[in-house]
One Martini backbone bead per residue (centre of mass of N, CA, C, O) as a GRO file, in nm:
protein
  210
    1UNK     BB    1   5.822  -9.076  -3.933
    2UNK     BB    2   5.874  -9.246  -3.693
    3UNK     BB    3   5.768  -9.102  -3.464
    4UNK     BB    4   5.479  -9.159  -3.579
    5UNK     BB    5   5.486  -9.453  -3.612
    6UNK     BB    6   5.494  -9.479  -3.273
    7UNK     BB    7   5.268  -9.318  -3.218
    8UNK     BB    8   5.054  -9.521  -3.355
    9UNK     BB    9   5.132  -9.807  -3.229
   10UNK     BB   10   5.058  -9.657  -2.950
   11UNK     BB   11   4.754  -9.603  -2.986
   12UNK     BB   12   4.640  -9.905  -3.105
   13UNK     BB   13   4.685 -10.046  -2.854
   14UNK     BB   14   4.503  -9.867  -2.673
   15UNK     BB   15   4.265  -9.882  -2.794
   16UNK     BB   16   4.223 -10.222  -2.782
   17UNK     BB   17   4.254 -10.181  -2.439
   18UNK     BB   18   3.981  -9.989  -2.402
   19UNK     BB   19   3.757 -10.168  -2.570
   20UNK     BB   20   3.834 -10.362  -2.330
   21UNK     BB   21   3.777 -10.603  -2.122
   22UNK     BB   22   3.960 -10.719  -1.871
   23UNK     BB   23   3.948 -11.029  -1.919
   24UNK     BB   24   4.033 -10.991  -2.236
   25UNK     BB   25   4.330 -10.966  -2.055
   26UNK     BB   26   4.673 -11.032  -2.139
   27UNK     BB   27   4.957 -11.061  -1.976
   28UNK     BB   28   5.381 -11.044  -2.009
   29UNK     BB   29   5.635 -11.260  -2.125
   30UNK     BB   30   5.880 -11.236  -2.381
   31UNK     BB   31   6.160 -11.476  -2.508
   32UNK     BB   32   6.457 -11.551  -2.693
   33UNK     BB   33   6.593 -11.683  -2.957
   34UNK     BB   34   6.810 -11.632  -3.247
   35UNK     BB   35   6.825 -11.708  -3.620
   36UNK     BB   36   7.034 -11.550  -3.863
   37UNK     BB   37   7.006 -11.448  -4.187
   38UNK     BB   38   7.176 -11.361  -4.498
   39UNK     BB   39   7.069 -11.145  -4.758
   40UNK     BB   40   7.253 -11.072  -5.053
   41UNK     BB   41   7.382 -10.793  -5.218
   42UNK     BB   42   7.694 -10.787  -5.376
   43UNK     BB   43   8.053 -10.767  -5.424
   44UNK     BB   44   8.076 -10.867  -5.102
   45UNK     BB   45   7.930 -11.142  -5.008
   46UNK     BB   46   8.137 -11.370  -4.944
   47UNK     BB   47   8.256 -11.201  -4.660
   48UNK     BB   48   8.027 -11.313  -4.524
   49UNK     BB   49   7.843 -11.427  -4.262
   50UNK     BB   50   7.515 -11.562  -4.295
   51UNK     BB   51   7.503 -11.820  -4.096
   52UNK     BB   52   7.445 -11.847  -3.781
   53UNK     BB   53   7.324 -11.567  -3.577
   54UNK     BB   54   7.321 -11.545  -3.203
   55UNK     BB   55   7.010 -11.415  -3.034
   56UNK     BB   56   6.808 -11.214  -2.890
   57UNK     BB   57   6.495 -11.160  -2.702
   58UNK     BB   58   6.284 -10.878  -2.449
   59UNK     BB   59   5.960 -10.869  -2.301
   60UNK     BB   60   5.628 -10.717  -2.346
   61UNK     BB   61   5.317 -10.856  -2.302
   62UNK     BB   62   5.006 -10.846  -2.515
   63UNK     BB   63   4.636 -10.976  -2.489
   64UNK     BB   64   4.375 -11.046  -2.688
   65UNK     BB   65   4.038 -11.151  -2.686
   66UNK     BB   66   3.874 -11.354  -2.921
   67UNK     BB   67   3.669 -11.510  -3.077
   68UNK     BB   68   3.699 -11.816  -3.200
   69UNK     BB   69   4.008 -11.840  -3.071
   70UNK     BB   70   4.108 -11.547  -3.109
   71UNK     BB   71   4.379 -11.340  -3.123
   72UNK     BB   72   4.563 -11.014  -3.017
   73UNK     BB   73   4.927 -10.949  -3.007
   74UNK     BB   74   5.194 -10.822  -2.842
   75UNK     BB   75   5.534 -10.652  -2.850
   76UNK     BB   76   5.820 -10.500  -2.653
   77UNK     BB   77   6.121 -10.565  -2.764
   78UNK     BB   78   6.478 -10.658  -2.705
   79UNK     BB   79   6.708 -10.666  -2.970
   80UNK     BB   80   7.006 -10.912  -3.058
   81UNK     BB   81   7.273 -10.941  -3.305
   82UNK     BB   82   7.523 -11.068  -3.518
   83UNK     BB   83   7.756 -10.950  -3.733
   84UNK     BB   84   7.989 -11.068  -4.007
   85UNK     BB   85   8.339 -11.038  -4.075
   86UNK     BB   86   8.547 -11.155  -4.323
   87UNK     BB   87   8.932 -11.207  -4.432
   88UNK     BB   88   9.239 -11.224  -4.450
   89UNK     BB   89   9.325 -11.044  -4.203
   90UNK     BB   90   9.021 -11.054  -4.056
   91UNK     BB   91   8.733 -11.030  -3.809
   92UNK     BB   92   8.426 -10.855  -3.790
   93UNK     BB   93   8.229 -10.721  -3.557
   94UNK     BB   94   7.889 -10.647  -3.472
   95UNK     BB   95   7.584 -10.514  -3.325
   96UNK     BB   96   7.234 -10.531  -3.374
   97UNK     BB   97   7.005 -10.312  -3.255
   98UNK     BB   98   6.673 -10.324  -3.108
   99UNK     BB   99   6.320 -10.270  -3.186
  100UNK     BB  100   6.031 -10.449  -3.103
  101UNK     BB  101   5.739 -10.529  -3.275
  102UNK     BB  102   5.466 -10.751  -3.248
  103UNK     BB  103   5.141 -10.805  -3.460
  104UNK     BB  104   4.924 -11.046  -3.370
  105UNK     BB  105   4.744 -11.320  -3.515
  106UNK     BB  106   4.553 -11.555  -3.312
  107UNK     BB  107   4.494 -11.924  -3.295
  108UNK     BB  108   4.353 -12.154  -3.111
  109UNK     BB  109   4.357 -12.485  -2.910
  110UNK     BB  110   4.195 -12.679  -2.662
  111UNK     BB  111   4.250 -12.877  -2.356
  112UNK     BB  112   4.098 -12.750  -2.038
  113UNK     BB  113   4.416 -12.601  -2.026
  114UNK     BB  114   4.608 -12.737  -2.034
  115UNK     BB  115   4.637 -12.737  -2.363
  116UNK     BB  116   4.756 -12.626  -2.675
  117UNK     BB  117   4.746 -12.462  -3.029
  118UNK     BB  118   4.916 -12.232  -3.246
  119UNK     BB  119   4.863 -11.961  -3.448
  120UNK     BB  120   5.090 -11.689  -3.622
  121UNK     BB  121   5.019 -11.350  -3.777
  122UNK     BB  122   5.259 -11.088  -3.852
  123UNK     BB  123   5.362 -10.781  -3.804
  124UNK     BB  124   5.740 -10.658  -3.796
  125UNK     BB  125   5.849 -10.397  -3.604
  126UNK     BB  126   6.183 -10.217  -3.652
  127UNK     BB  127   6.412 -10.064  -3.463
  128UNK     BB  128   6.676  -9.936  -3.502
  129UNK     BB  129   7.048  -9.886  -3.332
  130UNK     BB  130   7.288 -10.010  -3.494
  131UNK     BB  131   7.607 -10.008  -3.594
  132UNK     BB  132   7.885 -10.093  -3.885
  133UNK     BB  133   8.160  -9.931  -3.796
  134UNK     BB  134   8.349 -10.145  -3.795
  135UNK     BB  135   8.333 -10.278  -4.042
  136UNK     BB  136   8.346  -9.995  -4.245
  137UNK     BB  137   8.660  -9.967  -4.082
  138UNK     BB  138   8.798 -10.198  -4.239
  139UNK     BB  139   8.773 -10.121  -4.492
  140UNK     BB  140   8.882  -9.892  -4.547
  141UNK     BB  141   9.175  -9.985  -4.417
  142UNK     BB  142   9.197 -10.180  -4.689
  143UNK     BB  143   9.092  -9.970  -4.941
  144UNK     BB  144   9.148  -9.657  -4.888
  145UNK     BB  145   8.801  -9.649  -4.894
  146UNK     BB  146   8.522  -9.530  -4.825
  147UNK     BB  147   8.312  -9.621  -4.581
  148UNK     BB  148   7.985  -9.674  -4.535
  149UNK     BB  149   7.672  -9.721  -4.315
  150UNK     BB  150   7.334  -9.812  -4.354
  151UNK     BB  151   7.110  -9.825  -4.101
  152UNK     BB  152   6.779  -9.923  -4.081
  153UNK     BB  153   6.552  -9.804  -3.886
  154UNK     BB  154   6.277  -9.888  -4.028
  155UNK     BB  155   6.131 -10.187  -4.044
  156UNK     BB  156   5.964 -10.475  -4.246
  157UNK     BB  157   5.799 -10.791  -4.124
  158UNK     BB  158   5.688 -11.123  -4.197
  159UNK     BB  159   5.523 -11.330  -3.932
  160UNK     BB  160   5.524 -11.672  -3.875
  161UNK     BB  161   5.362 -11.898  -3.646
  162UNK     BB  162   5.388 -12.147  -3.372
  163UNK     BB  163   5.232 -12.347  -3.110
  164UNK     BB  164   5.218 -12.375  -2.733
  165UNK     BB  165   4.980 -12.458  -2.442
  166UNK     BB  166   5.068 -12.442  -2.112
  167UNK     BB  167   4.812 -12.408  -1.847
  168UNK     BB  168   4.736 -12.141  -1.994
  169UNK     BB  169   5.060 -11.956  -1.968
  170UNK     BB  170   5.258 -12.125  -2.114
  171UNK     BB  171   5.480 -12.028  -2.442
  172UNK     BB  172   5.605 -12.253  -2.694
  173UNK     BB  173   5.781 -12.099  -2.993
  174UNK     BB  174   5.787 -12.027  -3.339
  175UNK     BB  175   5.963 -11.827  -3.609
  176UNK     BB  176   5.920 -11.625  -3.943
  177UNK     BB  177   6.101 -11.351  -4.064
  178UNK     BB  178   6.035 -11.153  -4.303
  179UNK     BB  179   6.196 -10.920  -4.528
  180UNK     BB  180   6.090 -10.628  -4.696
  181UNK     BB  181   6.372 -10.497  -4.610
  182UNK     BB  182   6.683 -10.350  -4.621
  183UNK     BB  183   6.868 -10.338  -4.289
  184UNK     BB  184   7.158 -10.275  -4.483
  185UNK     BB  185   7.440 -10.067  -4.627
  186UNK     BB  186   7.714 -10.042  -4.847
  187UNK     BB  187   7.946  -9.762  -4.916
  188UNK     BB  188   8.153  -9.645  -5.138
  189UNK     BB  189   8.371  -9.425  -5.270
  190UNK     BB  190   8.252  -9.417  -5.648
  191UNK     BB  191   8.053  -9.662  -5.622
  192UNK     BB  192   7.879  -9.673  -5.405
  193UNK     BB  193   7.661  -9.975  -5.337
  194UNK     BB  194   7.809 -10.292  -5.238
  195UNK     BB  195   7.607 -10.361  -5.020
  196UNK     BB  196   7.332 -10.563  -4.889
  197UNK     BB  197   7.074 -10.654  -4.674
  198UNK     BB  198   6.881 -10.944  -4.549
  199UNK     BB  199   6.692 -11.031  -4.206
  200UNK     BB  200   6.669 -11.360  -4.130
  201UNK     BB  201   6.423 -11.508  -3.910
  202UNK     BB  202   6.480 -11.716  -3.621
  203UNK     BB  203   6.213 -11.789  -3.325
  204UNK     BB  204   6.254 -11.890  -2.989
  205UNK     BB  205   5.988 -11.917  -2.764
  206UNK     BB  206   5.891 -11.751  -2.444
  207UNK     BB  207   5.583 -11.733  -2.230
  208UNK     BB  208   5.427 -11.541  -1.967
  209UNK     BB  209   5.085 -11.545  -1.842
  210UNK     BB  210   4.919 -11.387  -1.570
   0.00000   0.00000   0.00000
């Protein structure tokens, strides 16, 4: 399912890179720093740190220009940030990697290409492969009951966010992914799920369209 899905989203936007004209096209790069919190749910989650943790994300992106000031953009970013774990004993982390794609409908407005403010909306899609072994087993090892984690492959976030452009080619914003699903869950022998955890990120980027 997950690799339907990704030749779905590799297919619409060929499709839409395809009918339009090459000037109605913008390509670049982009990166930038996250901060992340968890949204947590299970008898353990005071024992997460949940605030201020952060992570990078960078890749390539492409704009479709389209009329009254709006455009459609995506990209395909590596990102990652780290979950952390502590208790009396130890301070435990993990590195959660992903492939992000993020698909927004983008508005701006400009004065001569000089400056311009934009805002932008859309679905933002990620494919986990991080997975949270230390943290799992160590909980395992404090209580002597197997612990498994199950980093969930593919989620959705609603992503919504602002920013300025400046002399028409770098892009300076921020927003906010709301997760629709739990990033991943922990599960104990015997009890079933103890934790699950919901990804919430802020996003700093910038972006050069060339």
């Amino acid at each position: 399912m997950i690799k339907q899905f990704k030749y779905l989203v590799v297919a619409a936007m060929l499709f839409i890179v395809s009918g339009t004209e090459a000037k109605t096209l913008s390509f670049g790069l982009k990166g930038g720093v996250t901060l992340s919190s968890l949204s947590l749910n299970g008898d353990v989650e005071k024992m997460f740190s949940s605030d201020n943790r952060a992570g990078f994300f960078i890749g390539p992106m492409i704009g479709v220009n389209l009329p009254l000031g709006f455009e459609v953009d995506g990209a395909v970013m590596y990102s990652q940030n780290k979950v952390i774990y502590s208790d009396e004993i130890a301070t435990i982390s993990d590195i959660q990697r992903m492939i992000e794609i993020p698909v927004n409908l983008k508005w701006s407005i400009g004065f001569k290409n000089i400056i311009g403010v934009y805002a932008t909306a859309g679905p933002d899609f990620m494919f986990n492969f991080g997975k949270m072994n230390d943290i799992a087993g160590h909980l395992t090892a404090v209580n002597n009951t197997p612990v498994t984690a199950d980093t969930k492959e593919f989620t959705v976030g609603i992503s919504l966010g602002a920013g300025v452009v400046l002399v028409g080619h770098l892009q300076l914003g921020f927003n906010y992914i709301i997760p629709l699903q739990d990033s991943y869950t922990f599960s104990a022998e015997g009890l079933g799920e103890v934790l699950s955890a919901k990804d919430k990120r802020w996003q700093i980027s910038a972006a050069y369209l060339f």
